[in-house]
Every structure is written in C-alpha cells, then in structure tokens.
Backbone of each chain as ProteinMPNN parsed JSONL, in Angstrom:
{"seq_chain_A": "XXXXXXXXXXXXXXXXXXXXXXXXXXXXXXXXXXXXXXXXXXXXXXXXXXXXXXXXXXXXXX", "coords_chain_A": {"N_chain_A": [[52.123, 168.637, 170.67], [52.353, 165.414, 169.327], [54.103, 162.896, 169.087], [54.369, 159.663, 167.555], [56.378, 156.698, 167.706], [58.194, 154.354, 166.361], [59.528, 151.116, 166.98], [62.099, 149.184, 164.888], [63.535, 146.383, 163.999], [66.57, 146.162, 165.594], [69.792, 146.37, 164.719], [73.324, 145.994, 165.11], [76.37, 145.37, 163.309], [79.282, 145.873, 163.128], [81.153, 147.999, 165.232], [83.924, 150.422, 165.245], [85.781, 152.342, 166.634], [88.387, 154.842, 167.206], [88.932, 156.688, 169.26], [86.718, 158.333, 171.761], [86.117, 161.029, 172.827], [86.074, 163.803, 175.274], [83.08, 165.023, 175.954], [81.727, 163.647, 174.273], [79.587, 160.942, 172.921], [78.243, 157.703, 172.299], [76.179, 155.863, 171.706], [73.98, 153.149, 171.105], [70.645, 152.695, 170.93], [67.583, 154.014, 172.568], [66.658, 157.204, 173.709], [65.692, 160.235, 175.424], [66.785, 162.601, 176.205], [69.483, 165.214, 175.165], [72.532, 166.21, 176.53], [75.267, 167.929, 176.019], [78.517, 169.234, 176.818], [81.433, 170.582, 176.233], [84.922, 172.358, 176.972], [87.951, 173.571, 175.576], [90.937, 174.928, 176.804], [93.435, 176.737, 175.42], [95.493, 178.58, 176.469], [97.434, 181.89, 176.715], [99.511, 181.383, 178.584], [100.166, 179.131, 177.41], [102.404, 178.023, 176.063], [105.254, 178.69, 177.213], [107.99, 179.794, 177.214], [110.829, 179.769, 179.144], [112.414, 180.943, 182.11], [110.901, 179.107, 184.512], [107.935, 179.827, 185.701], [106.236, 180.317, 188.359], [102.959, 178.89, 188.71], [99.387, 181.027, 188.135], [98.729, 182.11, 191.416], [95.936, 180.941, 193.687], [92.68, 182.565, 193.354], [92.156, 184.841, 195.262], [89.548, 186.049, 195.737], [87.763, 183.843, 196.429]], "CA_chain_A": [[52.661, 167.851, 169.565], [52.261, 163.785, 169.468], [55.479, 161.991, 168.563], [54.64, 158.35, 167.455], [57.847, 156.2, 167.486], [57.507, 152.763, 166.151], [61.061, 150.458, 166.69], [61.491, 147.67, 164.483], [64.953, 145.439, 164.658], [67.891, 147.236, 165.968], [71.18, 145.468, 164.735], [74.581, 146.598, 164.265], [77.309, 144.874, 162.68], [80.735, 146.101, 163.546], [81.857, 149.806, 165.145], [85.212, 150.65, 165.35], [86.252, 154.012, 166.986], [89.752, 155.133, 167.856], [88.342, 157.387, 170.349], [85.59, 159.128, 172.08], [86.542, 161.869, 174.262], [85.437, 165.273, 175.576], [82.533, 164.887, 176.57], [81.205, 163.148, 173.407], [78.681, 160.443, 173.445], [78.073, 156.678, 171.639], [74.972, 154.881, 172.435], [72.802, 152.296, 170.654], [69.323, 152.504, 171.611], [66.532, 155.432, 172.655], [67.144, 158.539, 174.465], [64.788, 161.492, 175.518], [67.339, 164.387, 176.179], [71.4, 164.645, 175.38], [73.332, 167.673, 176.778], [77.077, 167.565, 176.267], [79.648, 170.261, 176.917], [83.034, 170.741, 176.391], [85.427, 173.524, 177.1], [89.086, 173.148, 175.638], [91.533, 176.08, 176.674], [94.62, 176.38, 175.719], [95.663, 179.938, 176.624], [98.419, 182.734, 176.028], [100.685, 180.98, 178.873], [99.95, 177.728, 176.918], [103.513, 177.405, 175.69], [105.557, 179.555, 178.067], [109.619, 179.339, 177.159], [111.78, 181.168, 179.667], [112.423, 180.432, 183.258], [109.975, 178.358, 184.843], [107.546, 181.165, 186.499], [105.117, 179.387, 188.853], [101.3, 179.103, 187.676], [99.05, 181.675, 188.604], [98.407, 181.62, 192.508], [94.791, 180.785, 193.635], [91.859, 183.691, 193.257], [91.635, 185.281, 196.681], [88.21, 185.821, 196.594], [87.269, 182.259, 196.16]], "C_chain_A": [[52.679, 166.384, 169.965], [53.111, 163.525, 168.191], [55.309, 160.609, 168.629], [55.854, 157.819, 167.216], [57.857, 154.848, 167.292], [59.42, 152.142, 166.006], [60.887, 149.125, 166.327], [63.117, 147.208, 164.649], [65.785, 146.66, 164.74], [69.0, 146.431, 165.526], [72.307, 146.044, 164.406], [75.475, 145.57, 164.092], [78.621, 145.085, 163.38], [80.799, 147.628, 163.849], [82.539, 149.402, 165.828], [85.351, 151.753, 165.93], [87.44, 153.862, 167.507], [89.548, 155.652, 168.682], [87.432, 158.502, 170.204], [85.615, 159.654, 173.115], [85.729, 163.121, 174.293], [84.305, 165.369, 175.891], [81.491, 164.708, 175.644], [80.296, 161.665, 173.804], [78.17, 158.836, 172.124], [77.203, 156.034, 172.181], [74.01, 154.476, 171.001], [72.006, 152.036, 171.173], [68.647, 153.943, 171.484], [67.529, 155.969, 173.769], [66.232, 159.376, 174.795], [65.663, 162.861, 175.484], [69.184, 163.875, 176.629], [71.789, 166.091, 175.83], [74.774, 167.46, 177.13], [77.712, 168.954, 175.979], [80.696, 169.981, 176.888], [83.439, 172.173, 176.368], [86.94, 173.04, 176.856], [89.691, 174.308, 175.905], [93.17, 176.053, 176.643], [95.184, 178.391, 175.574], [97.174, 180.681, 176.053], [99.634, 181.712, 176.574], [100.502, 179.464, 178.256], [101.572, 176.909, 176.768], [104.328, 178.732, 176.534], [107.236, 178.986, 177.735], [110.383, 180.44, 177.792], [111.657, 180.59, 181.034], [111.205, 180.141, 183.734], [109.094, 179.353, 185.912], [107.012, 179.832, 187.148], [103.799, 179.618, 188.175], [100.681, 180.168, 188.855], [98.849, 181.193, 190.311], [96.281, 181.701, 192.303], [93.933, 182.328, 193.677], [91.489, 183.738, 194.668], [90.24, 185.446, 196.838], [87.25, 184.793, 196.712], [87.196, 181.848, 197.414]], "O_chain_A": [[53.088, 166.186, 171.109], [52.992, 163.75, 166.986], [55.898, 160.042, 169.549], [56.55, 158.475, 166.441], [57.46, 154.157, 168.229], [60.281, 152.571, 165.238], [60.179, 148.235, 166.797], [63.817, 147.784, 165.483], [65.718, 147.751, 164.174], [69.098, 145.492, 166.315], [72.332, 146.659, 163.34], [75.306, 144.679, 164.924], [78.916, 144.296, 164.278], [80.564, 148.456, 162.969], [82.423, 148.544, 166.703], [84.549, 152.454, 165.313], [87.687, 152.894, 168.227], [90.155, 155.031, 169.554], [87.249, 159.29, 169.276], [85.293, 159.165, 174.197], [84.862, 163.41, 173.468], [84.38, 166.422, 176.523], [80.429, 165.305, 175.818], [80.338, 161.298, 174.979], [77.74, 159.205, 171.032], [77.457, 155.556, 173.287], [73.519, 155.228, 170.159], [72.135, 151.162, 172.03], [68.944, 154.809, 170.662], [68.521, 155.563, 174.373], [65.44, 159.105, 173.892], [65.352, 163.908, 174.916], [69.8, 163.134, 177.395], [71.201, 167.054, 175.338], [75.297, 166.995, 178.143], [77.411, 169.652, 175.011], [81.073, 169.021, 177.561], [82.72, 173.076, 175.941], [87.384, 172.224, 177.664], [89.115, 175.185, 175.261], [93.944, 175.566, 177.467], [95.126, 179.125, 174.588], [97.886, 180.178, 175.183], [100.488, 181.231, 175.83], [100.874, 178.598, 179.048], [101.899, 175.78, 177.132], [103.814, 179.836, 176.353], [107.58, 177.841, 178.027], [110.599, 181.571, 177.356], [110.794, 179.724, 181.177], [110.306, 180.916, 183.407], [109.653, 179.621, 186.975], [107.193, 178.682, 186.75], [103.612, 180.404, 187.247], [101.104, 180.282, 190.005], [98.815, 179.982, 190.534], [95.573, 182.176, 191.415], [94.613, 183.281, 194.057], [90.728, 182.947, 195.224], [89.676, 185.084, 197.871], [86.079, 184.939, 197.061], [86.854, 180.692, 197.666]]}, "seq_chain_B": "XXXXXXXXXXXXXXXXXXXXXXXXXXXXXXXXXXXXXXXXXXXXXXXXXXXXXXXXXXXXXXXXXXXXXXXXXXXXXXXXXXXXXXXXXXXXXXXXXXXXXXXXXXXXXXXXXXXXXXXXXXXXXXXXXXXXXXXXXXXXXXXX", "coords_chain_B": {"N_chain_B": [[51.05, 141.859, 165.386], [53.595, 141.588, 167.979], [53.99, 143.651, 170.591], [57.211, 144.845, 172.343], [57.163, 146.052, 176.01], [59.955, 146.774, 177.096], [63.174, 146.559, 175.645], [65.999, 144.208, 175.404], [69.378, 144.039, 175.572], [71.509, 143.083, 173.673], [74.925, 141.784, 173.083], [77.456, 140.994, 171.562], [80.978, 141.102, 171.991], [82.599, 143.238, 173.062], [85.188, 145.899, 173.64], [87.398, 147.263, 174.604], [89.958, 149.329, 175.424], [91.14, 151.247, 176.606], [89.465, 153.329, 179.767], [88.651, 156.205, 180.922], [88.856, 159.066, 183.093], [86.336, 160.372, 183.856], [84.275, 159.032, 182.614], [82.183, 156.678, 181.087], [81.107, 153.235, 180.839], [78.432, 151.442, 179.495], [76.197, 148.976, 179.473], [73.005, 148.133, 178.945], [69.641, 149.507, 180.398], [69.473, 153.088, 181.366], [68.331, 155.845, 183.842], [69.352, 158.125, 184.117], [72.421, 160.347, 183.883], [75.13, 162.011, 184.541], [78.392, 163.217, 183.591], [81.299, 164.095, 185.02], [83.614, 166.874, 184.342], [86.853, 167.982, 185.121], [90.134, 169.675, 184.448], [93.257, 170.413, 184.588], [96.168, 170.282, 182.566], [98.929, 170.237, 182.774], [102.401, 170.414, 181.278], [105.803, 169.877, 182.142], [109.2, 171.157, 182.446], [109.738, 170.803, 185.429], [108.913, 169.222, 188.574], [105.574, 169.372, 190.754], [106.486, 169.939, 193.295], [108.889, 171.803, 193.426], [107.36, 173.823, 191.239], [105.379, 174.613, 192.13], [102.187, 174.102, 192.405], [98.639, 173.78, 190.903], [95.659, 176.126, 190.264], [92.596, 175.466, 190.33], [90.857, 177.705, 190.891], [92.688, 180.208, 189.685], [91.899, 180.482, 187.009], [89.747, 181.358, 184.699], [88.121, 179.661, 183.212], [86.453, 177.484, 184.232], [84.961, 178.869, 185.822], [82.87, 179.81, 184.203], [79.932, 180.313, 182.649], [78.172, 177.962, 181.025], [77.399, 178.385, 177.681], [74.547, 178.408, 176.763], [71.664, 176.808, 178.426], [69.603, 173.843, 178.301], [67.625, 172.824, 179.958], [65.504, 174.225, 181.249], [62.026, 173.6, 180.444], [60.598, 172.448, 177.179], [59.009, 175.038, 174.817], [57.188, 174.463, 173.738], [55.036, 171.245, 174.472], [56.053, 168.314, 174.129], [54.465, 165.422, 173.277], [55.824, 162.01, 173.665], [54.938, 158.648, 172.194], [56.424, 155.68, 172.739], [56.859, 152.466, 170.604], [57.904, 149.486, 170.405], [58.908, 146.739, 168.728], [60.532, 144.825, 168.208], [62.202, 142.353, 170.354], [64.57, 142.62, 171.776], [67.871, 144.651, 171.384], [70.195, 144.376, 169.43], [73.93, 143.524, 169.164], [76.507, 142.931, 167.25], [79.388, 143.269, 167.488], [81.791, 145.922, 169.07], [84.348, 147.434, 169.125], [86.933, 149.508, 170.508], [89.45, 152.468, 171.171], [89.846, 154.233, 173.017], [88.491, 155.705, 175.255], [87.844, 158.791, 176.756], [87.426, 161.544, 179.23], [84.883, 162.514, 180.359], [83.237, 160.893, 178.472], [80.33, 159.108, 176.853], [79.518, 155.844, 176.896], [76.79, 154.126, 175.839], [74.707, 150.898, 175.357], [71.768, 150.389, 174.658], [69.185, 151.691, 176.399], [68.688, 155.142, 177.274], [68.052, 157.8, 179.851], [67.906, 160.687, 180.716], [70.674, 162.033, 179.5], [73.866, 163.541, 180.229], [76.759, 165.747, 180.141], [80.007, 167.117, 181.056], [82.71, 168.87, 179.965], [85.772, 170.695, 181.031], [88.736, 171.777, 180.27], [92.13, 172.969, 180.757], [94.779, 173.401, 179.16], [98.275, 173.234, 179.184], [101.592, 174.475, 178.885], [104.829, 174.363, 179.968], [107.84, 175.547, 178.863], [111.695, 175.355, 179.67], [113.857, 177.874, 179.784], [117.181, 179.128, 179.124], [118.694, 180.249, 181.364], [118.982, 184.256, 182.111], [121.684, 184.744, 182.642], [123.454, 182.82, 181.921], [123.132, 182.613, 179.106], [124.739, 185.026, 178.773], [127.029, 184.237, 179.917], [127.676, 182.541, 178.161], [130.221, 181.316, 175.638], [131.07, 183.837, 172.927], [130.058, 183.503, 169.72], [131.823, 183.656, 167.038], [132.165, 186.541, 164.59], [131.028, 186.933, 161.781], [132.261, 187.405, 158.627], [131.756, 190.02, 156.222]], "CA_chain_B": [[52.871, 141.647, 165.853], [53.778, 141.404, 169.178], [55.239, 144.905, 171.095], [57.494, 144.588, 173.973], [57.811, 147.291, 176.549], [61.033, 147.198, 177.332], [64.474, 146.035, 174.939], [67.169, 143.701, 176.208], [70.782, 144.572, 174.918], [72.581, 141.863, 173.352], [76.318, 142.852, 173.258], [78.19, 139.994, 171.361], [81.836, 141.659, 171.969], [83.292, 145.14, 173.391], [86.883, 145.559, 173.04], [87.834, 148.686, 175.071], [91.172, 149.532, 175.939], [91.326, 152.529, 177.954], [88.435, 153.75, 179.88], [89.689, 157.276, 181.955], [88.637, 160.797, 183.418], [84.686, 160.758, 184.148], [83.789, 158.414, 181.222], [80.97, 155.354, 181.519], [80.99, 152.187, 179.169], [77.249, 150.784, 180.325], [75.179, 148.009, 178.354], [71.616, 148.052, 179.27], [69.312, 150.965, 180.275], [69.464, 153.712, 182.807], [67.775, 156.64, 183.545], [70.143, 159.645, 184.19], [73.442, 160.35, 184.17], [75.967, 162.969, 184.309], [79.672, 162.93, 184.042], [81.494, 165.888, 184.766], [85.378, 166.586, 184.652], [87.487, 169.582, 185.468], [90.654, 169.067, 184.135], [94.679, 171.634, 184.427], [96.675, 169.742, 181.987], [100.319, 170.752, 182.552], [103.396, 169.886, 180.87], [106.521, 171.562, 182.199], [109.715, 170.288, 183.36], [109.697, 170.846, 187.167], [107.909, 168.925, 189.38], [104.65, 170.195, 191.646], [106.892, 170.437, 194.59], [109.415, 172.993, 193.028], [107.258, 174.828, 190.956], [104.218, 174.805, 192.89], [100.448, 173.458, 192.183], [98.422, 174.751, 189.852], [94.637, 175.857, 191.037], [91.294, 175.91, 189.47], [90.461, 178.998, 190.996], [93.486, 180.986, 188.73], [91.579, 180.29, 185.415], [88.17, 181.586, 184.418], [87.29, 178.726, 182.247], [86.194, 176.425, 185.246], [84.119, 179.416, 186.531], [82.185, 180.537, 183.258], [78.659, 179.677, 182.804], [77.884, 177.242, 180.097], [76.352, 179.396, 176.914], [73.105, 178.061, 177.249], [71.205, 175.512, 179.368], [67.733, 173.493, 177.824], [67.321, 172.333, 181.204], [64.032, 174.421, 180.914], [60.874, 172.821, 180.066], [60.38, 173.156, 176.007], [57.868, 175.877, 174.854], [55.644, 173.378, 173.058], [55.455, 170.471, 175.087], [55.769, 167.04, 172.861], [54.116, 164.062, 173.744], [56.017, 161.126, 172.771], [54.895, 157.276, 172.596], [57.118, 154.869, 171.645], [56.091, 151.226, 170.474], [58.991, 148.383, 170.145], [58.099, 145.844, 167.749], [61.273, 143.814, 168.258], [62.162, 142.314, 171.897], [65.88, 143.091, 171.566], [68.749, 145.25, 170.4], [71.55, 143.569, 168.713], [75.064, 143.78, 168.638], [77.641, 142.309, 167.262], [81.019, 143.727, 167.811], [81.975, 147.366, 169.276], [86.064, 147.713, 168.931], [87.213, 151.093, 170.877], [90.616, 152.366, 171.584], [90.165, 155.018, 174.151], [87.274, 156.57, 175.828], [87.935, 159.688, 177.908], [87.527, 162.975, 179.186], [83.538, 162.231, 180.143], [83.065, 160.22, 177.322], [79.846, 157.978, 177.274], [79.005, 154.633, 175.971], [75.526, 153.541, 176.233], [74.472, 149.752, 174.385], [70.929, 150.609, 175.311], [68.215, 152.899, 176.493], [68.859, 156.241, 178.138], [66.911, 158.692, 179.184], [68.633, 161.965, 180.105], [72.477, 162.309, 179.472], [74.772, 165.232, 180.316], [78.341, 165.541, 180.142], [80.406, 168.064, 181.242], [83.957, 168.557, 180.162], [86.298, 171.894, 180.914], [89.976, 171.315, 180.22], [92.866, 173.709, 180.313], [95.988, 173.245, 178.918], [99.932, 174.436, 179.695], [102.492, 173.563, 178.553], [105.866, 175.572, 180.241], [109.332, 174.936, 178.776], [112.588, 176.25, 180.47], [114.612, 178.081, 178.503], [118.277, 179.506, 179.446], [118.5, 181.989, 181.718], [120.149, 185.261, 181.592], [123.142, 184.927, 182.923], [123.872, 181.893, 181.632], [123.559, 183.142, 177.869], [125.74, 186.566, 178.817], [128.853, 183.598, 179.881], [128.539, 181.88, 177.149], [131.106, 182.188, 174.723], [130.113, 184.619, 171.797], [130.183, 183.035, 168.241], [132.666, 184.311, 165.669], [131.74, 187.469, 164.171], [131.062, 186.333, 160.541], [132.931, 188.682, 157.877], [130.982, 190.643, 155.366]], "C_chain_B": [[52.762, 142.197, 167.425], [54.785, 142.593, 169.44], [55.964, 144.369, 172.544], [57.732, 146.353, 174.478], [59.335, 147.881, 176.478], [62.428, 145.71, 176.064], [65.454, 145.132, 175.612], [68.206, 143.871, 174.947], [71.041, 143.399, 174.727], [73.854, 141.834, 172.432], [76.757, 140.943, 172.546], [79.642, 140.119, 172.195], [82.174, 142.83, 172.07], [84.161, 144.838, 173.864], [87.19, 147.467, 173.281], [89.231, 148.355, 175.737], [91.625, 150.278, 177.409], [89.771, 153.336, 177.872], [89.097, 155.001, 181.38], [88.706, 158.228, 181.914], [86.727, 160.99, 182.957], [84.041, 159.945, 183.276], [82.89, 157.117, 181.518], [81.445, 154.576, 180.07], [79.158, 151.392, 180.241], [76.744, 149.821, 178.885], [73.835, 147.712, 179.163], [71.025, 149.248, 179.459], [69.673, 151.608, 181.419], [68.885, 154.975, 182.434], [68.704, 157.906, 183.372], [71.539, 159.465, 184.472], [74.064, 161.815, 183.741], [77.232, 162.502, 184.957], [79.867, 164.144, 184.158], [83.246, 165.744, 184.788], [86.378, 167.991, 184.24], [89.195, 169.317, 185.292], [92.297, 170.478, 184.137], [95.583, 170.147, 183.843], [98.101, 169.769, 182.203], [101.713, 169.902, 182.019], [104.905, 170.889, 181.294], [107.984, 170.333, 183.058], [110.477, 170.466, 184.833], [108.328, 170.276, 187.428], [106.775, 169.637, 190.446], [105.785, 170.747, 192.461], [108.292, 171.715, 194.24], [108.998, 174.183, 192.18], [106.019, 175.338, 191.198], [102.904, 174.1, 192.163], [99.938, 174.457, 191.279], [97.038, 174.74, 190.496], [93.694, 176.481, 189.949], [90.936, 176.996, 189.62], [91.08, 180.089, 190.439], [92.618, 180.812, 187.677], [90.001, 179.894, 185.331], [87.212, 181.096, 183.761], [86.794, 177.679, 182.994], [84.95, 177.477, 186.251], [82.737, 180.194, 185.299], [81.267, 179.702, 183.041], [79.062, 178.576, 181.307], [76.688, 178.315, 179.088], [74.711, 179.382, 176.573], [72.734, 176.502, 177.996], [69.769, 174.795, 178.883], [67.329, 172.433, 179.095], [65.837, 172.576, 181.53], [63.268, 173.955, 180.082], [60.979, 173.562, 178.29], [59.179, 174.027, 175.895], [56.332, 175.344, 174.361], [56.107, 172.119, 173.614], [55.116, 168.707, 174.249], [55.637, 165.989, 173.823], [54.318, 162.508, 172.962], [55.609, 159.764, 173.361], [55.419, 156.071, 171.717], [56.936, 153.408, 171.811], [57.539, 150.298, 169.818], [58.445, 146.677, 169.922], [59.356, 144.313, 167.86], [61.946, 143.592, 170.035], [63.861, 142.751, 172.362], [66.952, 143.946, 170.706], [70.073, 144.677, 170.864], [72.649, 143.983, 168.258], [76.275, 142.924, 169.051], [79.052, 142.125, 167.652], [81.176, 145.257, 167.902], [83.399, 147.289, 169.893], [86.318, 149.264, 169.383], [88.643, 151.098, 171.433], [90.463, 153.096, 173.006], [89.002, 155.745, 174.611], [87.553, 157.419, 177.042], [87.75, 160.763, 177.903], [85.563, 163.102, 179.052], [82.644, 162.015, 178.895], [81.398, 159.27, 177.599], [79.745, 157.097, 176.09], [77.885, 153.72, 176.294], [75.018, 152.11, 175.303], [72.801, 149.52, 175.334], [69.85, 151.532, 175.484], [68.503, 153.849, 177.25], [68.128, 157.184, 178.162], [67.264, 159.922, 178.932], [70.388, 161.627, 180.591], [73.257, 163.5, 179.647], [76.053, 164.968, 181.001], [78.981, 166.699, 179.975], [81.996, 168.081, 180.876], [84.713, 169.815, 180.388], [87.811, 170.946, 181.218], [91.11, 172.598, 180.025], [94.29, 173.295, 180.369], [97.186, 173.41, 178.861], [100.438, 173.758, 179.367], [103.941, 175.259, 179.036], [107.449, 174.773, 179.399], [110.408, 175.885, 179.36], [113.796, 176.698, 179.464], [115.982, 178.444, 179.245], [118.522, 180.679, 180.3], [119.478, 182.503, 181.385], [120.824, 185.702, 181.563], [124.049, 183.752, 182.276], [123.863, 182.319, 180.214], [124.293, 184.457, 177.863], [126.936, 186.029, 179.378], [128.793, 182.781, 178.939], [129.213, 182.47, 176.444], [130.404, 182.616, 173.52], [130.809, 183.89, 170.5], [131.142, 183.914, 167.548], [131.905, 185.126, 164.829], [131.786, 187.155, 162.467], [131.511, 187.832, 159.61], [131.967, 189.154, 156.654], [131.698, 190.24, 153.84]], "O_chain_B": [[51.985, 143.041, 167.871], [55.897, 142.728, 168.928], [55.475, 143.738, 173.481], [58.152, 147.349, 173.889], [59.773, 148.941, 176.03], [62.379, 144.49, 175.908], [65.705, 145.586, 176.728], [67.95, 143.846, 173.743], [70.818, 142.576, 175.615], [73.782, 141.857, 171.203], [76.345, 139.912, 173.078], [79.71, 139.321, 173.13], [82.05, 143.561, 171.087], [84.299, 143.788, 174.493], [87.19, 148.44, 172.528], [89.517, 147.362, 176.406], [92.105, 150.05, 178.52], [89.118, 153.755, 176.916], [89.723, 154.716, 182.401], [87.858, 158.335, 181.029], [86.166, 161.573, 182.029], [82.869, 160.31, 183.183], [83.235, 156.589, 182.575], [81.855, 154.919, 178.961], [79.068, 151.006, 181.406], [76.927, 150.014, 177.683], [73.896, 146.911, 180.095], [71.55, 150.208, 178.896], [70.122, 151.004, 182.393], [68.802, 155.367, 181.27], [68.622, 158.589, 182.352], [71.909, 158.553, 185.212], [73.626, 162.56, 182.865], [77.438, 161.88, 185.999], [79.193, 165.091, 183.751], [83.922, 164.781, 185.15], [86.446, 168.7, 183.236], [89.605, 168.607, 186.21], [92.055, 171.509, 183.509], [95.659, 169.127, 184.528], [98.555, 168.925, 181.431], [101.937, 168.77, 182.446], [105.135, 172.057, 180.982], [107.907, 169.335, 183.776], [111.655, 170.235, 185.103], [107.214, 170.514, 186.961], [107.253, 170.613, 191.024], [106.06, 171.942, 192.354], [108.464, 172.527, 195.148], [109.641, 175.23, 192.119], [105.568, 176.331, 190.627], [103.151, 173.511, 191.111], [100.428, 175.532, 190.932], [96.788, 173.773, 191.216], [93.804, 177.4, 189.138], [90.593, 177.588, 188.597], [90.406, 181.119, 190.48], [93.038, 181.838, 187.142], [89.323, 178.91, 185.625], [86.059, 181.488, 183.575], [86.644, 176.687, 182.28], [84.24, 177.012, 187.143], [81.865, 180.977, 185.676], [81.461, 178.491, 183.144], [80.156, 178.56, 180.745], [75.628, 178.819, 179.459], [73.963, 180.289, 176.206], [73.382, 175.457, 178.044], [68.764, 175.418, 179.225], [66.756, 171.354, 178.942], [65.048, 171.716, 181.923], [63.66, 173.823, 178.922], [61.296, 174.728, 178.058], [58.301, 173.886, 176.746], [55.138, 175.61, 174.497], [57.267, 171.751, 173.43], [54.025, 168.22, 173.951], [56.329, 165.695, 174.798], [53.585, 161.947, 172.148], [55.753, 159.507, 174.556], [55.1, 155.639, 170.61], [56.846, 152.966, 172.956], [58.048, 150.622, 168.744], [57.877, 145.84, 170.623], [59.079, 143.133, 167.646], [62.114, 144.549, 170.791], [64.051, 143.229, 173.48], [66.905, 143.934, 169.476], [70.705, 144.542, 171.911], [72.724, 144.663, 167.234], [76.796, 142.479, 170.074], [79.662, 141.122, 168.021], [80.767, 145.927, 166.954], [83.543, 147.091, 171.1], [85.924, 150.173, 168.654], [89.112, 150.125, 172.024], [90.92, 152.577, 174.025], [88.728, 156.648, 173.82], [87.526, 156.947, 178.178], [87.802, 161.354, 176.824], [84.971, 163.574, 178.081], [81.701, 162.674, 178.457], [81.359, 158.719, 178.699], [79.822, 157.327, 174.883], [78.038, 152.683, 176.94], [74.954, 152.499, 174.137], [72.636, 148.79, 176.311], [69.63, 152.239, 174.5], [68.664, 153.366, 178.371], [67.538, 157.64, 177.183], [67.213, 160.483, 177.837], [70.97, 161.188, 181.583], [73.013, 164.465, 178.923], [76.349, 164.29, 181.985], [78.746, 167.393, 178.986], [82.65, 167.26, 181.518], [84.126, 170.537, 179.582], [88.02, 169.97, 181.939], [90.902, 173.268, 179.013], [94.883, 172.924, 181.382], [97.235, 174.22, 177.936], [100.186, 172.553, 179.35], [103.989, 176.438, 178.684], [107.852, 173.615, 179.506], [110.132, 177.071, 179.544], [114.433, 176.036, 178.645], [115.92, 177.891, 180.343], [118.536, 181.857, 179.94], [120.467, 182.081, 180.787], [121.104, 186.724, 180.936], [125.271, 183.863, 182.178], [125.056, 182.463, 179.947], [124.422, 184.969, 176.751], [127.908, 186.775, 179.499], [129.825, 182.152, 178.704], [129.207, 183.693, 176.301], [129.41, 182.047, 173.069], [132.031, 183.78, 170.395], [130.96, 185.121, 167.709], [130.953, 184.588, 164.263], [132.927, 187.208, 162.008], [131.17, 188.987, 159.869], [131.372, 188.19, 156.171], [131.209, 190.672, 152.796]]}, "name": "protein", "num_of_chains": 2, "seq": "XXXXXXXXXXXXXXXXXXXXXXXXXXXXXXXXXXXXXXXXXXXXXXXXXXXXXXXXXXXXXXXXXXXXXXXXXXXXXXXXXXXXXXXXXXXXXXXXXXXXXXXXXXXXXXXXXXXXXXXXXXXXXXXXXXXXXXXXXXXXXXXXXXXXXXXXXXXXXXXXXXXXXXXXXXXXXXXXXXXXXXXXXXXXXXXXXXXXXXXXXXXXXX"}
C-alpha cells in the first residue's frame, strides 16, 4: 500500500484542556505509531469500613 | 512550491500547571518514547508505619498482560511518503491545568509513542470497633 501525505500550514489558535491524564496523549504534528494503555482498578477492598486490616502482604512467589 | 524536510515548532505560549507521575510536555520532534507508571493509590487513616506498606506484588493488575500488543509488524506493509509544503508548525497558545499519570504532550513530530498506565485504588476507612459499640450507651427504646 503507498500512503502519499502532503502537509500544508499547520496552525492552531488556542487549546485549553483541564487535564490529560492516564496515559492519554496531545500532540500537534506527525506520528507513525501511538500505543496507549491504561488500567484503572478500583477493587472489592476499594472502600473497606471496619478496623483498619493491613493490605494484602506481598505474593510469595514473586 | 518549495517542500521542506523537516518542520520547526513555533510555540507562542504553554501555560502548564502541574506536570506529575511519568508524563512529558516536549516541543519539537523525537523519535520514541515510552512512559510507563505503576501506581497503589491509598487513602486510609493510618500511616505506612502502623498499618504497613502496600506491595505491587498483592494485586494482579500490575501483573496482567496488556489485551493486545501491535508491536508486530502489520500484515500489509504500507509505504508512507510524506511531503511538507510549509516550513513550520504554528502555535499560538496551549493553556493546560494538569497533565498526569503518563500523560504526553508533543508540539511536534513523533514517531513511535507508548504509554503505559496501571493504577489501583483503596480507599480504607476505620470504623468503630466492637467493643467500643457493645459500651456504648444503648438508645431509648422507642414506644410503639
């Protein structure tokens, strides 16, 4: 496959963002290859109300 | 008309606040990058040293593959050529409050990008224990 790409003025004006997190991505200009991941977890012990257990200990076979 | 190879950035104003946790602000080009950022969130009120550390290796979301990878070559292989007709890219004003959590910000050319983020979140609260609600005093038995 042949991908001609012809760039004529680039200009931007004004961007604003409140934020750009997680492993999101803002760029003006070229690129060849984007790969973004995120992983959010918020699990069962997420909200945990009751005496303060400790957090899991580490995975022994690690 | 006259091509140029390569672009020069021209950044009037960037107006960043907070830049945190694996995140780039760049203006010009580059070839590769990766952020990455591994992240135990906790909210709880005891400190590490009384209620211990918390460890990546407890929680299977820091050890789980990513659901796919295009790291491998595509199956049809594209041949691109790109022709820049103007000698610069222009900008005026880029206003940001917060960039984090391998965030990027490129004013520019890039070639490959990859950004990794895994985050897990806790939140503990302490509630009463259970001796302490079996002396308090018992409420008034409300009458029927």
């Amino acid at each position: 496959v042949q991908l001609n790409v012809t760039n004529h003025k680039l200009c931007v004006g004004k961007i604003e963002a409140t934020g750009i997190a997680a492993a999101a991505m803002l760029q003006i200009g070229d690129t060849e290859q984007v790969t973004l991941y995120s992983m959010f977890d918020t699990p069962l012990e997420s909200v945990v109300a009751g005496p303060l257990a400790p957090l899991g200990p580490p995975d022994e076979t690690e | 008309m006259n091509e140029y190879p390569v672009r020069t950035s021209e950044l009037k104003s960037l107006q960043v606040i907070s830049v945190s946790e694996s995140s780039i602000i760049q203006a010009g080009d580059r070839s590769e990058v990766y952020a990455r950022l591994q992240t135990i969130s906790v909210q709880r009120e005891l400190d590490n040293t009384v209620a211990g550390e918390a460890h990546f290796s407890s929680y299977p979301i820091f050890k789980r593959p990513w659901p796919f990878d295009i790291q491998e070559p595509a199956p049809l292989p594209v041949e691109v050529t790109t022709r820049n007709l103007s000698p610069c890219i222009q900008v005026c004003s880029v206003d940001i409050i917060a960039v984090s959590s391998a965030a990027l910000i490129l004013i520019g050319n890039g070639k490959v990008s990859r950004a990794e983020s895994r985050i897990k979140h806790i939140r503990q609260f302490a509630a009463p224990s259970l001796s302490a609600i079996l002396n308090s005093p018992q409420p008034p038995a409300t009458e029927q």
